[in-house]
N, C-alpha and C positions, 0 to 999 in steps of 0.2 A: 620225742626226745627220751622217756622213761627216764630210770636211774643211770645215770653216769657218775665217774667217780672225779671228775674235775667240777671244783665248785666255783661259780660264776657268779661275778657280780655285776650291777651297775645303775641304772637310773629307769626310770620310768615315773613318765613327767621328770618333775623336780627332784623326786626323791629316791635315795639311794638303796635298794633292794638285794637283795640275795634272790635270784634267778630261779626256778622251780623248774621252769619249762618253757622251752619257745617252741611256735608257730604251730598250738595245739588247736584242735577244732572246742568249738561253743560248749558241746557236752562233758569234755574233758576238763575244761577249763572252771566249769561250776560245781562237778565232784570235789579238783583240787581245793576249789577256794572252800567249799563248807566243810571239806576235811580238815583242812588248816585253820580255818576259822574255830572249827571244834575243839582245835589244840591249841587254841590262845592265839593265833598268828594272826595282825595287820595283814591283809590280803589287797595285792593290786594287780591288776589287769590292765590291757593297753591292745586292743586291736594293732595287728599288722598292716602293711600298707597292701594293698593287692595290685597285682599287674593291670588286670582287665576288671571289670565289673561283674564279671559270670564267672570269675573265681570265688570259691567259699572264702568267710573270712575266719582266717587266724587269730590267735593269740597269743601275747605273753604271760606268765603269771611271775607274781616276784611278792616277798615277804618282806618288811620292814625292816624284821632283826637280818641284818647283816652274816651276821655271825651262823646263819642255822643253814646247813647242807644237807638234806633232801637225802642224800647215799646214810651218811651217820642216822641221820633220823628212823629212818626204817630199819638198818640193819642193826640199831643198837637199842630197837625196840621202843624208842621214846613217843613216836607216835600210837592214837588210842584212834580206835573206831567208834561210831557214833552208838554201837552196844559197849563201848569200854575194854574191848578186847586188844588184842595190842597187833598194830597195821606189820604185814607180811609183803615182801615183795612183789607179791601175786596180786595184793589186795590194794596196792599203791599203781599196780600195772592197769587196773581193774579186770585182772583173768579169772577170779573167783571170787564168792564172799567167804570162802573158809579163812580161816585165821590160825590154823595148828602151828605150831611155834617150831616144827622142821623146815628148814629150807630146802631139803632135799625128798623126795619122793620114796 
């Protein structure tokens, strides 16, 4: 799913989330939750339902607070990396660990 600029809400389980990402695989979805965890964020998760049983399983991730949109987050620098650096689009993609503060090359 990566960054998109529409912010999605809605439930998982009982409770009401702000959307991070759907239908990511197991590795993606444990980067997400201890990045967001590092940045103060309730973190939920909710396996997908799968077609077949030899389909990998998916997942969703979603935060507590409502209110926090994933696209602001990154491009307005409020999220930190677990050196305190400040998370880069590249670095929320996971395509590098560089952190330089250009978004352009």
């Amino acid at each position: 799913m990566a960054l998109e600029g529409k912010h999605s809400f809605g439930s998982i389980g009982d409770t009401r989330v702000s959307f991070i990402e759907k239908k990511i695989e197991e590795n993606r979805k444990e980067f997400l939750t201890r990045l967001l965890e590092h940045n103060g964020f309730e973190v939920l998760a909710e396996e997908e339902k799968r077609k077949n049983p030899e389909d990998p399983q998916l997942y969703t991730v979603g935060v507590t607070d409502i209110t926090f949109n994933p696209v602001i987050g990154v491009f307005e620098r409020k999220l930190k990396t677990f050196e305190g650096r400040k998370v880069t689009p590249a670095y929320w993609n996971q395509l590098t660990e560089e952190t330089k503060p250009q978004y352009w090359q």
